[in-house]
N, C-alpha and C positions, 0 to 999 in steps of 0.2 A: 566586091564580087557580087556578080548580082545570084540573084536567090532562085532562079529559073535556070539555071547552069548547071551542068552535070555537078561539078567540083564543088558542088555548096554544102549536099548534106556528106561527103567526106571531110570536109573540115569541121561541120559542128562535129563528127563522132569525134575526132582530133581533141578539140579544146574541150568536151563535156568533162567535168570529172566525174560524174553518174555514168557509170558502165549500163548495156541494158541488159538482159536477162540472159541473151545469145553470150556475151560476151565474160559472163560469169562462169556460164559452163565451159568455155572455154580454157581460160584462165584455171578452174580446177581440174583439165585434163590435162595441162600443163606440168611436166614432173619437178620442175624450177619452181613451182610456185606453191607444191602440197605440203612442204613443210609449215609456210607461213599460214594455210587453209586452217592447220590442226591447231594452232593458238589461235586463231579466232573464233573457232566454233567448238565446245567443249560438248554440243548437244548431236552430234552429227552421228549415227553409227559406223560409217563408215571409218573412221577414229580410233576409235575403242582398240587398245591393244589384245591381242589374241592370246596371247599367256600373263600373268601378270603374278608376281611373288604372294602376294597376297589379295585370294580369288573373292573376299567379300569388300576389298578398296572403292569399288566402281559403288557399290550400292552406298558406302557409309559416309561418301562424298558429296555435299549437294554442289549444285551446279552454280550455285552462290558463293561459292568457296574461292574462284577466281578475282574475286573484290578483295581479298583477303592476302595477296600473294605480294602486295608490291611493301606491305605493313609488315614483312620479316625478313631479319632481318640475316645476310647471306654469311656472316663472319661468327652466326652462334648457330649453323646448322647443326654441328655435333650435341647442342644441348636443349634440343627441340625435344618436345614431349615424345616417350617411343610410341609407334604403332601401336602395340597390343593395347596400352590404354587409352590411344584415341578410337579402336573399335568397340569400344564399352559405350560411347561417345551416341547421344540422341543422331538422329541424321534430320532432324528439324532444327534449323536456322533462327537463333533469337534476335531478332534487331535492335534490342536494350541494348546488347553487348557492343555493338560498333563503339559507342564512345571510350570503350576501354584500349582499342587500336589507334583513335585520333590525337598526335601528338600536341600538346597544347604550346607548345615552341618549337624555334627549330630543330629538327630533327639531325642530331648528328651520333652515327656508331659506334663512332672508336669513344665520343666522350658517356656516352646515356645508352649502353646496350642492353640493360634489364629493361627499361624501359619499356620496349615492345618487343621482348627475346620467349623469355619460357613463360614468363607471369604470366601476360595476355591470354597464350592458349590454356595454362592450368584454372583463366577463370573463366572459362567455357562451360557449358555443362560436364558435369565432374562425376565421378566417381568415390565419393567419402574415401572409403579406405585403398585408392591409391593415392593420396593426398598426403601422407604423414611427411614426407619430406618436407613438404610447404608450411605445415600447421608447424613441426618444431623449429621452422627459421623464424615463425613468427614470435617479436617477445612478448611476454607475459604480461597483460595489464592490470594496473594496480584493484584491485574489488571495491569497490564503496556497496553495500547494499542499499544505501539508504540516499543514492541519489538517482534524481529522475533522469535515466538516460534520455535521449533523442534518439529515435530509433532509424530518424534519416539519415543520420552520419554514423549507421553502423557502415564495419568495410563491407562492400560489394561480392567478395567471394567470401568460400565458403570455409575457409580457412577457420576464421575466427570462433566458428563455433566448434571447432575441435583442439582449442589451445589445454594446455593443461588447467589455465586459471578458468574455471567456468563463468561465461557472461552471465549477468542478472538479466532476463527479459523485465522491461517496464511496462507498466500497465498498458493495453492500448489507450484508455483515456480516464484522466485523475478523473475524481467525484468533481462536480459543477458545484459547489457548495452554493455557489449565487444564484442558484437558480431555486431554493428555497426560500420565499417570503422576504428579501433581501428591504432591509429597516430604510423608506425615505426620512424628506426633511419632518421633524416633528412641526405639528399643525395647534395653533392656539386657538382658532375659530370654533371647537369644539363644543357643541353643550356639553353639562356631564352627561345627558343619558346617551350622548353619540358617543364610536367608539371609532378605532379604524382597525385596517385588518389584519394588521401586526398585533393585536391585543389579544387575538384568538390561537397564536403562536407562543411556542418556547421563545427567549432572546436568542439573538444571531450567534453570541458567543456561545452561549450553552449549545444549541444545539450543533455548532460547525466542533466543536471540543468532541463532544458525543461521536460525532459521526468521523472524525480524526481517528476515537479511541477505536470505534468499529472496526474502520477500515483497516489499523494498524496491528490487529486482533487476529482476520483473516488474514494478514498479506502471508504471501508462499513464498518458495524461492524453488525455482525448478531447475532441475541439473545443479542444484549446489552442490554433491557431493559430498554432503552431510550423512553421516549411517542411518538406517531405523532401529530402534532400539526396539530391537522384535521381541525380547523377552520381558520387558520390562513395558511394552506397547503402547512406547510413544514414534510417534514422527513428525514426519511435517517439519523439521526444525530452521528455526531462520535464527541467525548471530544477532545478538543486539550490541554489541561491542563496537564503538564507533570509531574503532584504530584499531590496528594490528599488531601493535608493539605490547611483547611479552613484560610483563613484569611480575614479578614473586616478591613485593618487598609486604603486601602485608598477608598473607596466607604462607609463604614460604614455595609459593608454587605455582605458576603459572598457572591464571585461571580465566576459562572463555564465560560468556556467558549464552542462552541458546534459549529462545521459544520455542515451545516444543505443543504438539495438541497428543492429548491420549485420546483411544478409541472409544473413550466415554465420552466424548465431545468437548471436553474440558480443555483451556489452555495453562500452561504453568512456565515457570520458568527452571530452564535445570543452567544451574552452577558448576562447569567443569573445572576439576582440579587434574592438571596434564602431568604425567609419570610417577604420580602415587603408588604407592603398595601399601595395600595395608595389612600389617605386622600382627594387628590385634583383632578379633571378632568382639569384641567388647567393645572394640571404640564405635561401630556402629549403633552400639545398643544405646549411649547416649542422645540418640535422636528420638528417642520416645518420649523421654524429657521434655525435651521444647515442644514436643505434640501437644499438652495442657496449657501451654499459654496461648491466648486471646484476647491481645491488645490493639487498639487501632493504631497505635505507632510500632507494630512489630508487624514484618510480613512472615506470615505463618510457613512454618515448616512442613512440609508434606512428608516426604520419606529420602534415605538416602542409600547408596548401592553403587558399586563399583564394575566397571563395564573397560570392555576387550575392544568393542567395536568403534573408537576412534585410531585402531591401530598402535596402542599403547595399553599401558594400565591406568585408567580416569578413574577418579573418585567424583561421584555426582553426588546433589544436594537438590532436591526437588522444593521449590518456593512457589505459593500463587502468584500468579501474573499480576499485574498494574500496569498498562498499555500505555505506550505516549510519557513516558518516565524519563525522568534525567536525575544526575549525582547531586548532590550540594556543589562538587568539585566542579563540573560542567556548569551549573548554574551561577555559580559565583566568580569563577576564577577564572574565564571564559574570556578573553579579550573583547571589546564590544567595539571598539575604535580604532582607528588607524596607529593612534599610539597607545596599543597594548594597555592599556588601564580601566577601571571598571569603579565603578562608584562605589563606594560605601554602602553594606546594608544599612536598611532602616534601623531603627530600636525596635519598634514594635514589631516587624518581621522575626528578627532574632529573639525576642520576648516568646513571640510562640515558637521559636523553636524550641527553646529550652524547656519549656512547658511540656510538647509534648515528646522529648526525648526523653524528661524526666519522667512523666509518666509510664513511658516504657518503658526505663529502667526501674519503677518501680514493680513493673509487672515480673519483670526477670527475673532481680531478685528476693520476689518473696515465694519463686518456686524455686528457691534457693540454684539457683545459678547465674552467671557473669554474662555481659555482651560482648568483652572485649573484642569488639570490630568497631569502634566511634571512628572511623575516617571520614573524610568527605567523600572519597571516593565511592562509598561503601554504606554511605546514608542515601535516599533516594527521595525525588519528591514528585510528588501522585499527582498534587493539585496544585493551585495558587495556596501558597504556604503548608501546604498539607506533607507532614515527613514521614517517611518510616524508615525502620532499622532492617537491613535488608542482606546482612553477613552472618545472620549469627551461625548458630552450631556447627562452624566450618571448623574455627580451632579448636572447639572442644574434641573433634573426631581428630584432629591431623595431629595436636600433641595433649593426644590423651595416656603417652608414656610418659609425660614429664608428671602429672600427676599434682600438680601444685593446688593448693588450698584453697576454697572457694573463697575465702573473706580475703584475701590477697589479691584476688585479680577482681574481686566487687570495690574493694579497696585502687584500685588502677582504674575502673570503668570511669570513677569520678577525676581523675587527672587525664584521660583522655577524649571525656566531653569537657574541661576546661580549655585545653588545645583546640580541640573541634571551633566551639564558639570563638575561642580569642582570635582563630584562625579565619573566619571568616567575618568578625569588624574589622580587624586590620587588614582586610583584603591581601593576604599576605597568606600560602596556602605552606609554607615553610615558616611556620613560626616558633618553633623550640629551639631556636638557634637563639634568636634575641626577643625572647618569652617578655623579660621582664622590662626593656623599652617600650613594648606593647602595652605592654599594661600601664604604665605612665600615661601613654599617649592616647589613653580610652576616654578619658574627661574633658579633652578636646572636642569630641563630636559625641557621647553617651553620658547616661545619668551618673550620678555616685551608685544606686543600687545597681546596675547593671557591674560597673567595674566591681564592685562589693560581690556579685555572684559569683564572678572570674576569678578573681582572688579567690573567693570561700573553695571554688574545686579544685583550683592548683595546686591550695596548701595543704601540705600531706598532715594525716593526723596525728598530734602526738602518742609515743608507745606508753600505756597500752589499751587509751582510746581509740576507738574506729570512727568512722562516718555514717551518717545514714543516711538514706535518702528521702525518710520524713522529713529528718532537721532540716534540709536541703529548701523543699517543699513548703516549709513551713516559714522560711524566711523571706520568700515570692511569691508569697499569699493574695497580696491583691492584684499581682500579675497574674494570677492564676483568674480572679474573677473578670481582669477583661478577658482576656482569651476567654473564656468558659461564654461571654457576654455575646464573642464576637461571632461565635460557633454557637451560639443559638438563632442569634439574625441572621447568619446564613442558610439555617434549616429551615427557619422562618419563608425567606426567598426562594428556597426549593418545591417547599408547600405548598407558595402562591403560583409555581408555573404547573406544577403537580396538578393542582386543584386547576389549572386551564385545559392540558391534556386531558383531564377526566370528561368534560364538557365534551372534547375533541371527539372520544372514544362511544359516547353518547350517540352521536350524528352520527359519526361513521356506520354505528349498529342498524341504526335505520336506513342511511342508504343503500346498505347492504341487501336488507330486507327489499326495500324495493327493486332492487338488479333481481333478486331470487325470484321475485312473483312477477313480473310484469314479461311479455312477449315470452313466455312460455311454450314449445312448439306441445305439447301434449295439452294445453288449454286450448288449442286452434279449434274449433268448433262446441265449443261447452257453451250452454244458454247463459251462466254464468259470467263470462266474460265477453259477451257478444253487446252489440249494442243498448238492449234492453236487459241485460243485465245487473245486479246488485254489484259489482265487479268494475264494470265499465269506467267505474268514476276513476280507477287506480290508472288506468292506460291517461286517462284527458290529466290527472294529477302530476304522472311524468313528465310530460308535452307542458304542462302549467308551470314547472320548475326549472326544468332545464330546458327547454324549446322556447322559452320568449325571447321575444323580441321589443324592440325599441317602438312605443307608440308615435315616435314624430319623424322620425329618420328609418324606420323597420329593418333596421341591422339587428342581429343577435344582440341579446341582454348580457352576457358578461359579467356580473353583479355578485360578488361573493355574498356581500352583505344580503342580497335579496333572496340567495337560496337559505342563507343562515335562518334569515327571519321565519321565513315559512316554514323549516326544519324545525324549526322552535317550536314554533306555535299547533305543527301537527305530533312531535311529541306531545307536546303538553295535552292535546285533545282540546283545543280552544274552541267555543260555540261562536268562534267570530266566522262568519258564512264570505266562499268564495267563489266566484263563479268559472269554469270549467267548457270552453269550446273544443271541438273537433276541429281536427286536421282541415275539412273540407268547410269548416263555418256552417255545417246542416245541423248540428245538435250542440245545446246550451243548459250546462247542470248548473243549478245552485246548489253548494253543500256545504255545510262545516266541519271544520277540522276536526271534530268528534265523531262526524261518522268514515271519512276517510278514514282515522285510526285502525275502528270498529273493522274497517272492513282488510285491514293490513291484518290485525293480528288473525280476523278468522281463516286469511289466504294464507300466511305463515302456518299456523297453528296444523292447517291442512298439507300445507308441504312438509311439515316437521313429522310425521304421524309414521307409524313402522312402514318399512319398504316393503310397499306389495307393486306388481307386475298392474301396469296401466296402459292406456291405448299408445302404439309406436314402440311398445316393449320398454320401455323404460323404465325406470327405479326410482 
């Protein structure tokens, strides 16, 4: 056909499928055709229904809500979230949420209809408290506090954080321990007088232990659900119980344990005992008792008092803290391998235990009373080999109707640090069943005197001899002097990083010193500080220390070593003379380290002086 023919441009309108504008308004004046108009245009007013059951639907609707209509599904309309709590509902559109609509396989109704039915829309923007139907279908997950969640695979809604078990929030971000001085390869090329910059530091382990103990001092637990013990004016409490499972076999009573901080800033630990009563106001009084012992293998008793607010009647026991602690039982009996089994203690591990248990049971009873609590469970260890006894005055208060005799149960403390110890060489945490194979079987991997100490506490004394715990003492004498030995060259080692931090503390004071005086905005025009100034030399001294640069490549200097030295030497006041340019290369001082000093403390001296009112109103 050619193209100059009436018939040309009626056949292209024919085949176009682009209607033009004429033929649009056409089409929607068409009464065949306005139904189909109103699903495709939801923005049109002409639309808009004229009555409507619920007169705020048009506004709580966005117009983006139509992308959302083919993703629900037609066979759970009856269980579609109701109305009234979709108009609680933001009318701003989140586009995080689409992927909670996108089905990750085929989509089929009859077999996957929660899939995208009521979930999806209850994890919309929400309303908390019409949620509870959702929060109790969810189940309850198990609590660890003491592990680092991942907080990217928390669920999505907001369910979770209304379960009845409360989540632990985890830190936003652990301590960088590595980013403190972290130890390279050791360097042989040294003279003695060079040193490197790990010598000017604590050791890696000391100080990451340190900073462990810290952190694990402040950590919280928020929405735990724990009470405050408002009359007694502690809170803060975080579980240190690293399982949930009740046991009563050695108190008689189910017991938690809980850090707790008082409003004197102090942390402790309280020892709950769950649905005690207590019968007697006396049996309290025994806790004054153990208030005069001061041992370093006993953890000190603070005070003890009985409280409503776990929802029960608890009996507490208030103990100092020791952060970063575990049982001998956790320590020892701990599976370390795939097959359940764990080495043998050492000898000389177990040497100092014994040493310093017996010490503390000498402390106990020569203020005449018993520890009877020797468990592993129930012994605790601080340090690398460091013990203490950490149950006591529990039984004294829970059966202090039985009333039994103190040389009777000081008589027992030494049969059940024989178990203790047998119990942990024979790696065997049930050892009173076959007590006496064990002990056969101790000359196999320990000395004759060791099995001879095992023996000496298991054998009960003839009547009407008793035990003592000199005689004890007195027969592991020279085990006494290595341990005594060992804990002197560790104090020793304490001292030598001591006596490095003091140095540390030194510098610091002076850099401080200088941050206080230098760029002062109330010195800004003082003759003093100005270029011809006595003063001046302290602004070029800053710039001289920490503003160098590399004389061959003129990168920043970097240099620990090279601020140390110069620290050094202007503490000290040294007459060794340095010389001092400006920023601009116009002015060149020569001075010594002895009159920078001079001139530190007189600018101190004057900052330190009583607060009077100076130019800029300042203090």
């Amino acid at each position: 056909m050619d193209r100059s023919s009436p018939g040309w441009r009626d056949f292209i309108t024919k085949r176009s499928p682009k209607r033009p504008p004429p033929q649009i308004g056409l089409l929607a004046n068409n009464p065949s055709h306005r139904s189909a108009k109103k699903t495709l245009s939801v923005d049109s007013p002409a639309f808009t229904p004229a009555t409507l059951s619920v007169p705020s639907k048009s506004s709580a609707i966005s117009s983006q809500a139509v992308n959302a209509a083919p993703f629900t599904p037609r066979g759970l309309a009856s269980t579609v979230t109701p109305i009234p709590q979709a108009e609680t509902e933001p009318a701003t559109f989140n586009p995080a949420q689409i992927k909670e609509f996108t089905p990750q396989q085929t989509y089929d109704i009859s077999t996957n209809p929660p899939a995208n039915g009521t979930a999806p829309d209850a994890q919309m923007p929400y309303d908390p408290f019409s949620m509870s139907s959702v929060a109790d279908a969810m189940p309850p997950a198990p609590y660890n506090p003491y592990l680092q969640a991942d907080n990217s695979a928390m669920p999505s809604n907001g369910a979770a954080y209304y379960q009845t078990q409360p989540s632990f929030a985890a830190p936003a971000q652990p301590l960088q321990y590595h980013l403190y001085a972290p130890i390279g390869p050791h360097r042989e090329d040294l003279t003695p007088y060079q040193r490197t910059v790990h010598d000017f530091f604590i050791p890696n382990s000391l100080r990451e232990d340190l900073q462990r103990k810290s952190e694990a001092t402040r950590q919280v637990m928020p929405n735990s659900g724990l009470p405050r013990l408002e009359k007694e004016k502690y809170h803060s409490l975080v579980p240190l119980d690293t399982n949930n499972n009740k046991s009563a076999a050695v108190f008689g009573f189910p017991s938690w344990v809980y850090k707790a901080q008082k409003e004197d800033g102090k942390y402790y630990v309280l020892r709950r005992l769950e649905g005690f009563r207590l019968s007697n106001a006396g049996a309290i009084g025994r806790i004054k008792e153990w208030k005069h012992i001061y041992n370093g293998g006993v953890v000190s008793v603070i005070n003890s008092f009985t409280t409503q607010a776990f929802g029960d009647s608890s009996l507490i026991f208030v103990y100092n803290y020791h952060p970063m602690s575990k049982t001998l039982a956790e320590h020892h009996f701990s599976p370390t391998n795939r097959y359940a089994h764990r080495a043998p203690a050492n000898e000389q591990v177990l040497w100092s235990y014994i040493v310093q248990i017996a010490s503390a049971i000498k402390a106990v009873h020569g203020n005449n009373l018993a520890v009877r609590c020797l468990e592993a469970s129930k012994v605790i260890l601080t340090e690398k080999n460091r013990v203490r006894l950490s149950g006591c005055a529990v039984l004294d208060v829970v059966q202090f109707e039985a009333n039994r005799p103190i040389h009777e149960l000081q008589q027992e403390d030494f049969l059940h640090f024989g178990r203790l110890m047998l119990s942990i060489a024979a790696n065997n945490q049930h050892i009173s069943i076959n007590a006496k194979v064990s002990i056969e079987q101790l000359l196999r991997a320990y000395t004759p005197d060791f099995r001879s100490a095992i023996v000496w506490l298991l054998t009960p004394a003839h009547v009407p001899t008793t035990k003592n715990i000199n005689d004890f003492l007195a027969s592991i004498s020279s085990h006494l002097v290595s341990s005594y030995d060992a804990s002197l060259h560790a104090n020793d080692a304490l001292n030598t990083v001591l006596a490095g931090e003091l140095e540390n503390g030194r510098l610091f004071r002076l850099v401080t010193k200088l941050g206080l005086i230098n760029e002062r905005p109330e010195y800004d025009g003082q003759e003093k500080w100005s270029e011809v100034g006595e003063r001046y030399i302290l602004k070029l001294f800053r710039d001289f220390l920490f503003h160098a640069r590399d004389p061959v490549t003129l990168r920043p200097q970097v240099d620990l070593g090279y601020i140390l030295t110069h620290l050094n030497k202007l503490d000290a006041g040294s007459k060794e003379e340095i010389r001092l340019i400006s920023r601009d290369e116009q002015d060149c001082i020569i001075v010594t380290y002895q009159e920078l000093k001079k001139q530190i403390q007189l600018a101190f001296a004057e900052l330190s002086k009583p607060a009077t009112v100076v130019k800029g109103g300042r203090y």
